[in-house]
N, C-alpha and C positions, 0 to 999 in steps of 0.2 A: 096515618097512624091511628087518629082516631076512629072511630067506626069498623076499625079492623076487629075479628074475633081470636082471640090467644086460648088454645089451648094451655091449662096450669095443670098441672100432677095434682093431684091431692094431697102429694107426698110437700109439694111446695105450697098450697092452700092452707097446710094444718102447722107452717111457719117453724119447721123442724128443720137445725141446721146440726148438721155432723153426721154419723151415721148410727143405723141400725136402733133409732127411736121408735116410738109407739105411744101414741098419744099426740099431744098438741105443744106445741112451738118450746116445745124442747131445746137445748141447747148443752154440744156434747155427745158422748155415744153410750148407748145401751140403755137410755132412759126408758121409763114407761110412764104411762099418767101422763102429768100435765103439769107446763111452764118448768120444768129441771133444768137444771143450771150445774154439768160437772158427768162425772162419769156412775152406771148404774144405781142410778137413784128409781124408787120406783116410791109412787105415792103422790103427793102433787106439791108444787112451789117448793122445790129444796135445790141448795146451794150444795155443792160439795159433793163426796165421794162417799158410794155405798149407803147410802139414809134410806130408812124404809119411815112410810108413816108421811104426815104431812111438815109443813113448814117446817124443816129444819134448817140449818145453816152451822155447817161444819160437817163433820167427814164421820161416816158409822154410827150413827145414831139412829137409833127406834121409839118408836112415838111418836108426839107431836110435839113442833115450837120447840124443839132444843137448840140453842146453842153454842158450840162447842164444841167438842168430839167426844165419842165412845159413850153417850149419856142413852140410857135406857130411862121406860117415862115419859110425863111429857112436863113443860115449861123450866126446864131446867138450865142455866147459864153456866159453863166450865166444863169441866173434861170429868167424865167417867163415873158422873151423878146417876142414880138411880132414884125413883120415887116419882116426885113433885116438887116444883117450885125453890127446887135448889141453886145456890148462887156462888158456893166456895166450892171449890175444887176438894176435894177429904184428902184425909191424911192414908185414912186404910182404904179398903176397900175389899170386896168378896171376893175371892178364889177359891174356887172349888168348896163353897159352902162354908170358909173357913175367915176369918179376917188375916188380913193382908197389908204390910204398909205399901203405899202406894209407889215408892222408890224402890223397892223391892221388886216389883212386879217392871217395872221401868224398866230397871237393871238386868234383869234376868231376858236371856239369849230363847229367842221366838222360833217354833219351828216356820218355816215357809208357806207350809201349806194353809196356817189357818189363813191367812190372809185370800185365799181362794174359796172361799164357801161365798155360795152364789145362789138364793132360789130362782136365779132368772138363767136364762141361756137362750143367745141368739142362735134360731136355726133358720139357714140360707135358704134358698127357694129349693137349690137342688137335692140338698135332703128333706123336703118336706114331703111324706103320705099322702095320699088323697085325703083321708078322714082329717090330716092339719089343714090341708086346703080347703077344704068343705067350711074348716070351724073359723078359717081367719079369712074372709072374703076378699079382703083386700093386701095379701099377701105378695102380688104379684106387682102393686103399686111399692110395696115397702120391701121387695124383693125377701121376704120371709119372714120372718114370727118371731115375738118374744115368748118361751116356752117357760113355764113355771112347772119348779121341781117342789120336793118337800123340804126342808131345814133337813134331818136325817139324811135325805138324797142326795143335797147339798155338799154335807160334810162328807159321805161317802166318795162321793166324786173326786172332793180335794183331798181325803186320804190316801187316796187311791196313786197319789203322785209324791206323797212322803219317800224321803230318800232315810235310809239308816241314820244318818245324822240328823236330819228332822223328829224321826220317834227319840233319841239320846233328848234331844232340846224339850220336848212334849212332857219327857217323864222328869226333866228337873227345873220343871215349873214350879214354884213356889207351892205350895199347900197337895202335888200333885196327887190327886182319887181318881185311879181306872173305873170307880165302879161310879163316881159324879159322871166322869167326862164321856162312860156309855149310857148314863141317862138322857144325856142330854143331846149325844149325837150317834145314839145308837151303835157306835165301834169298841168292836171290844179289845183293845192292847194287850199285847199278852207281856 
């Protein structure tokens, strides 16, 4: 055994377990960056689901060093902080440019689709282009590409599978402004 030579993947060298990673010793699927812990985290060292940005721990969060969930920011501890260096959970919070209590918004019946906006998207080897192959060299070890959309692209995408009862739930969201929610995601609801 010793002395013998082992061929390793680099896919098993960069200590990535689950699939469709990118980056290093990932853990989970659809990570990007480096050391993630949970499902499409991109950025590096996060626990949890959906986190962009670094060190986070807890589920949807942007920025850095939150803990918690839904916290935009960074060093922020509880759910749905925004700024700096917050530790209480609020009582309101902004919707649609407007304050909002925070059981309110709880309360209130979510369309499906937001929970699908994704600027990431796994494409398989067999739909990849020459020009993607060319751009990810080692595509062929991680059998395809983490492709980055735009936030607007994003939302499009997962609008794009709203059912008529999904736009009902969108439009009696608390505070709800068609003309906020196409600034921000470029669709225009009629």
């Amino acid at each position: 055994m010793f002395g013998e030579s082992y061929k390793i993947s680099a896919w098993q060298t960069e200590g990535n377990a689950g699939y469709y990673n990118a980056g290093s010793y990932n853990r989970g699927q659809h990570n990007t960056g480096h050391i993630n812990y949970g499902e499409w985290n991109s950025g590096n060292k996060n626990t949890g689901i959906n986190n962009s940005g670094d060190l986070n721990f807890g589920d949807f969060n942007s920025g850095d060093f939150n803990s918690g969930s839904y916290n935009a920011g960074n060093y922020n501890a509880g759910d749905f902080n925004s700024g700096m260096f917050n530790s209480v959970t609020p009582v309101t919070i902004k919707v649609f440019n407007q304050d909002c209590d925070l059981s309110a918004w709880n309360a209130a019946a979510k369309p499906l689709f937001i929970q699908n906006v994704s600027v990431n998207r796994w494409i398989p080897s067999e739909q990849m282009n020459a020009s993607e192959k060319a751009s990810n060299p080692r595509w062929d070890v991680a059998e395809g590409f983490v492709k980055n959309i735009t936030y607007q692209e994003a939302w499009q995408e997962a609008y794009s599978s709203a059912t008529p009862g999904d736009i009902i739930k969108l439009k009696n969201l608390p505070n709800w402004d068609a003309s906020v929610f196409e600034d921000i995601t470029g669709i225009i609801v009629p």
